[in-house]
Each structure stands twice: as C-alpha cells, then as structure tokens.
N, C-alpha and C positions, 0 to 999 in steps of 0.2 A: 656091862657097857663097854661101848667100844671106845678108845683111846688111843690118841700117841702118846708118848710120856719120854721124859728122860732125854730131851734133844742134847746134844752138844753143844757149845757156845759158839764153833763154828759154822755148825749146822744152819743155829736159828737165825745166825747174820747172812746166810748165804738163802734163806725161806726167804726173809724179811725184802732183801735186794730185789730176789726172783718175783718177789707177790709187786713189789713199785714198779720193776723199773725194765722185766722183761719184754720182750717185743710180741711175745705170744701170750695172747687174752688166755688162751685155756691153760697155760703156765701157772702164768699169774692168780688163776682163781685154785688149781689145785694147792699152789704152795699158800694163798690163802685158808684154804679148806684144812691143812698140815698143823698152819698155826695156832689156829682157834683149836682145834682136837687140843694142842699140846697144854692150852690154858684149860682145859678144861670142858668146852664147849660140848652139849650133846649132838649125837647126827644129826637130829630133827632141826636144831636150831642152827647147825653149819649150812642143811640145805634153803635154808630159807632166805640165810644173809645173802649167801652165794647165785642164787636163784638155782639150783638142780635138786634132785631125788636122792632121798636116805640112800638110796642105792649106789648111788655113782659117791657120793662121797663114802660111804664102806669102802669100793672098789680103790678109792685114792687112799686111802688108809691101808689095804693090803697090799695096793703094788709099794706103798713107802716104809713097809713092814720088812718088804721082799729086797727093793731094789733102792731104796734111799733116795739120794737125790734124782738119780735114774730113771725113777718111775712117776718124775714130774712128765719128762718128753713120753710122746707119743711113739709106739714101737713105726721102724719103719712098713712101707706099706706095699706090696706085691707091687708089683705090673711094670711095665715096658717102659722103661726110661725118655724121658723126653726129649722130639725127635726136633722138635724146633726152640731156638732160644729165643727170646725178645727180638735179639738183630735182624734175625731170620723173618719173624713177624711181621717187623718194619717193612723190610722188603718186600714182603708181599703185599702190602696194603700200599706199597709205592708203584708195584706193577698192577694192582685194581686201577690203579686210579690211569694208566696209560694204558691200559687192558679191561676195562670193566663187564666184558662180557664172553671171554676167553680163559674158562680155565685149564684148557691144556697147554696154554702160551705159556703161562704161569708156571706151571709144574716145570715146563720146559727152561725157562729164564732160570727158576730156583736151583734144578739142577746143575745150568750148565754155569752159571754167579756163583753159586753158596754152595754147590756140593753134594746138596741136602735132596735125596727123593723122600715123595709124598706123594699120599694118596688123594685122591680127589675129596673124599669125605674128611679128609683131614685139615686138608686147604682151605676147604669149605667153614668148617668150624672154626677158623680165625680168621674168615673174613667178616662173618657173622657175627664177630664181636665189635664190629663196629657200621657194619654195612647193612643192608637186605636188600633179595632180592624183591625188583618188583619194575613194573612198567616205565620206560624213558617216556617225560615228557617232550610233546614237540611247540616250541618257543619260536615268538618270531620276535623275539626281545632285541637280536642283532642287526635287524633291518627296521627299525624303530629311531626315531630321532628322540632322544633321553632328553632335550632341555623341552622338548613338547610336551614329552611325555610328562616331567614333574612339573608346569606350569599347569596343566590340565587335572594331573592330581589336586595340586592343591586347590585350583578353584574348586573340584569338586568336594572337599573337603569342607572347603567353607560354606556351600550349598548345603550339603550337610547338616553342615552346627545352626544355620539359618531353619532347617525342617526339625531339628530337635527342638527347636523353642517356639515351632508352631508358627511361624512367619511364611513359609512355602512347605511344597509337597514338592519331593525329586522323584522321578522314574525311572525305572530304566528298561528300553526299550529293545527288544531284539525277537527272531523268531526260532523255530527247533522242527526238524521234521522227525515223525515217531513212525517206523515201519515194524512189523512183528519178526525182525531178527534185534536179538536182546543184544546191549551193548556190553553186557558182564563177561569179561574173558575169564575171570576167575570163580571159586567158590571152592568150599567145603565139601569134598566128596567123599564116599567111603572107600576104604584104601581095597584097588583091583578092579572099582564098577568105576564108571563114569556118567555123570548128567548128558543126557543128552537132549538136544535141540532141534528142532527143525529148522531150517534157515527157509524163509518163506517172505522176500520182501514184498510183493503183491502193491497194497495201494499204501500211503502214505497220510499220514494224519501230521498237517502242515498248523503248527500254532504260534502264533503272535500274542505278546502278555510287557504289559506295562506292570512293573514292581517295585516297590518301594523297601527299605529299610527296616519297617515296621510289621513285614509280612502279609500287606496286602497288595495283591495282584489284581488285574485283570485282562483276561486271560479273551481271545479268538481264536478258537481253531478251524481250519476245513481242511476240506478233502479236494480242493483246488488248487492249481500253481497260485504261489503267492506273486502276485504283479502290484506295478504301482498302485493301478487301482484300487486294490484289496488295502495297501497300505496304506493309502491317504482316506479311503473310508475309515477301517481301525481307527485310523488318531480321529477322524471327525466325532466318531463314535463314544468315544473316548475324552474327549474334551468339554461336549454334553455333560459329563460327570464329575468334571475339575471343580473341585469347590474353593479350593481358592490359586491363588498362581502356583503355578505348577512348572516346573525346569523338563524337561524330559534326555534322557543321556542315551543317544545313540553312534552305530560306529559308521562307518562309511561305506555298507555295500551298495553297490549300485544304482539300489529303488532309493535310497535316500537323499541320492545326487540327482536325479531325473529330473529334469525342468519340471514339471506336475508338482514333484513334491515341493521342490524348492519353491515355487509360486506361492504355496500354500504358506507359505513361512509367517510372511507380512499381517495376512490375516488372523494367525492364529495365534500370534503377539499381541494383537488385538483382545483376544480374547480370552489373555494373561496365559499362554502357553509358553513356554520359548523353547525353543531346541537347541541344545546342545551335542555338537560334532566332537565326538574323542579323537585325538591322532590317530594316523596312521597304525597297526600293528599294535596296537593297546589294549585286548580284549580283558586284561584282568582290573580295569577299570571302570569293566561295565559289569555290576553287579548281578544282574539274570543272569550270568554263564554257571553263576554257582548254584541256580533255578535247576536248570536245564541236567546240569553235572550229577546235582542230587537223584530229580525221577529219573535219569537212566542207569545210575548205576548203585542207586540206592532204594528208592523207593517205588519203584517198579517190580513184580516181582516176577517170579518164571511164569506164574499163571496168566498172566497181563497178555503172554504173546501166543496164549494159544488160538487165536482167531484177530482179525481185525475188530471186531468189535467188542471183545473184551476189554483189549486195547485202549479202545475210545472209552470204555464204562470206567477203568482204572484212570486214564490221565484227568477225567471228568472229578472222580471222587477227590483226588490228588488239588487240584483247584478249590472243589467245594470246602474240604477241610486245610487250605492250605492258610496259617497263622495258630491252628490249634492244634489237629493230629500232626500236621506235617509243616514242623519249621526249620530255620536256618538262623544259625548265631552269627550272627555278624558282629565281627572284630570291630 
C-alpha cells in the first residue's frame, strides 16, 4: 500500500494551513489528499473524499515523495507570456464602446496609448469576453415622445390584465409584406462553401393579422396593394368574429388616419370594438412585430423562397399551426 508517513510537525501545520486557507482549490485538495495518506487513509478512499482518481492521488503522493511542499504547486507552463494586462483590457473595451466596429482604430489607439501591439485575433478574443459580434439595431426611441410613450404602455398593460381574467380580447393589429428574397443575413455554413440564394423579389405576398396574447391570430393575406379599402374590409371582416369586446392596438400608418377609416371608428364602438392608436415611433408596443420578426427570420425556412408559391404554402402553414407548432413566449 501506498502511504505518506513520518510528517514533520512543521510540515503537518504548514499541509493543514495549505488544505483551509490557500487560494488555490487544486492546492487545497492535494495538500488534503497528503493528510489523509499521512493518517492512514487508502487511495481508493482519498479519491472518493476528494472527488478524483486512484491515479491522480498516487501521482500527489509521488510528486510529495519527490518534491515536498513543492509538489503541492503546479510546474510552470510553456508559452508566450501575457501580452495584455487587465488595464490594457479596460482600455480596450473603453475604445469598443467609442469604436464598436473598427478594429484597426483600436489596435491603432492601443498602440499609440498603452504601447502595447496586437494582433487582431488577439483583440478580438477580449472583446468577446464580454461583447459579440452581431447586427445594430435601428431604434426610433429618440424621436419618440417618452411620457406618451409610458402612458400608452401602461394602459396597455392594464388591457392586458383585463384579457387575462377573460373580461376583453386585445389585438394587435399591423401588416408584413413577404417577397422570396429571405431576410436571414446570417446562418451556419460549412467552413470555404457558402449558402447561396437567389435574390428574386418578383410579386409580393402583402398580409394583415389581428393577434392576441394568447396565440391566436387572424391572419389576411393578398397579392394586392394594401389600401384603405382592403383595410377597413379586414377589420369588418374581423369584427363579425369578435365574441366579446375587443380593444385592437394599431400604429399610425397612414391608412389608419384616412378619413374612411376614421369614420368607421363610431360604428365599430358600437359594435364593442375600440381602437387603440400607439404613439408616435412606438413599434415595440405593438406586439405582432414579434409575429412578423419570428417567420422571417425564424420560421421561415431557405425552402420557403424557392418559388412564390411555396412561399404562400409556408406562410399559410405558419398561420394554420400558429398557437401549437409555432409559438411565441410572451414576457
């Protein structure tokens, strides 16, 4: 059997310290692994306390045969000394943030600041601890009037908690045009080939969809310009089906300001509809964008755009299963 034996009295105070109170977890569990050998303990049963393999604890027992306290640490370790410190790091994640899509600005700053050349794949790899790369969104949050904006949040909020307890039905109302150039910029390729596309926008499959909460839609699409017309038949269409009051949440393109539709308003109060107008530049308060967001760049697939008419069979199925195969979590 293998053993330590025979510690020193200074030894076992300086194991005992190292196993509490060093800063290094793999320290800590060898110079545990040292003391249990010295009482007695077999390999089998060190590696079990410890959680490792009869093997690694032999291996701790030879290097502390060999090297004593020494052979607690870890030998050092080959390779090219480290070319950036923290400070350095700092800085460049302070030139991301005034440069986020320039990394020779960067290199160039590091150099000509801190001293320090780097390689791009190096830069890269500490930016990436705390960043990725990936598409700028475009916001119209700054030409937006904010106390509209959280006034209008909340009443829809509270429309809301009135449709979870079954008192009204919310909608939310907007439309999407699908042409067969796909909107996926990105995807998983195999490294040297590339996916390729045809870009082919031809005709346009123009869809209008009242949605709710709850995953239920209902969805009009054509292959005709959407005008007021089309959109005040939709809601008439649609209101036929209202089974009990209904709020509907639309934004302010221009068919929804058209005297036609506004006319329509009075009547269709009447017959427990109401619409509701979002602010100005508010589009993440109307809940279909995250419809729309989904089948084009989720649920859609490459085969969808190989004809116009696949096209129409895909957004079709997308509808027909949409609350089972195809849903959305809503926060």
């Amino acid at each position: 059997m293998k053993y330590v034996s025979g510690l020193a009295e200074a030894e076992a105070c300086t194991l005992e310290c190292a196993h509490k109170n060093h800063p290094s977890a793999r320290v800590r569990n060898r110079a545990h692994m040292i003391i249990l050998s010295n009482k007695g303990y077999q390999l089998k049963d060190i590696a079990d306390i410890c959680g490792v393999t009869r093997q690694a604890v032999s291996r701790v027992i030879n290097r502390w045969e060999k090297r004593g306290l020494r052979g607690l640490y870890d030998d050092p370790r080959p390779g090219k000394p480290r070319l950036l410190t923290p400070e350095d790091e700092d800085f460049i994640h302070k030139m991301v943030d005034e440069e986020p899509r320039s990394i020779n600005k960067i290199l160039i700053s590091l150099e000509d600041q801190r001293g320090k050349k780097s390689s791009k794949s190096t830069l890269r790899r500490v930016i990436r601890k705390k960043r990725v790369w990936k598409r700028i969104r475009k916001s119209l949050k700054g030409k937006r009037d904010e106390n509209k904006y959280r006034k209008k949040q909340n009443e829809i909020i509270q429309l809301e908690e009135r449709r979870k307890k079954g008192e009204i039905d919310v909608r939310y109302f907007d439309g999407a045009g699908f042409n067969e150039t796909p909107c996926v910029p990105y995807a998983y390729q195999p490294k040297g080939e590339y996916i390729e596309i045809t870009p082919a926008r031809g005709q346009t499959l123009n869809v209008l969809a009242f949605m709710n909460k709850d995953n239920e839609c209902t969805p009009f699409m054509f292959e005709c310009t959407v005008n007021t017309d089309v959109v005040v038949a939709c809601f008439e269409s649609f209101i036929k089906t209202a089974a009990k009051e209904t709020y509907i949440i639309i934004d302010n393109a221009p068919v929804h300001k058209s005297n036609k539709f506004l006319s329509c308003l009075p009547e269709w109060e009447k017959k427990g509809v109401n619409i509701v107008f979002l602010p100005e530049y508010s589009p993440e308060l109307n809940a279909i964008e995250i419809l729309w967001r989904k089948m084009k760049y989720e649920w859609l697939p490459f085969a969808a755009y190989a004809s116009f008419q696949k096209l129409t069979e895909w957004i079709e199925d997308i509808f027909v299963n949409f609350g089972s195969q195809y849903v959305i979590e809503f926060t």
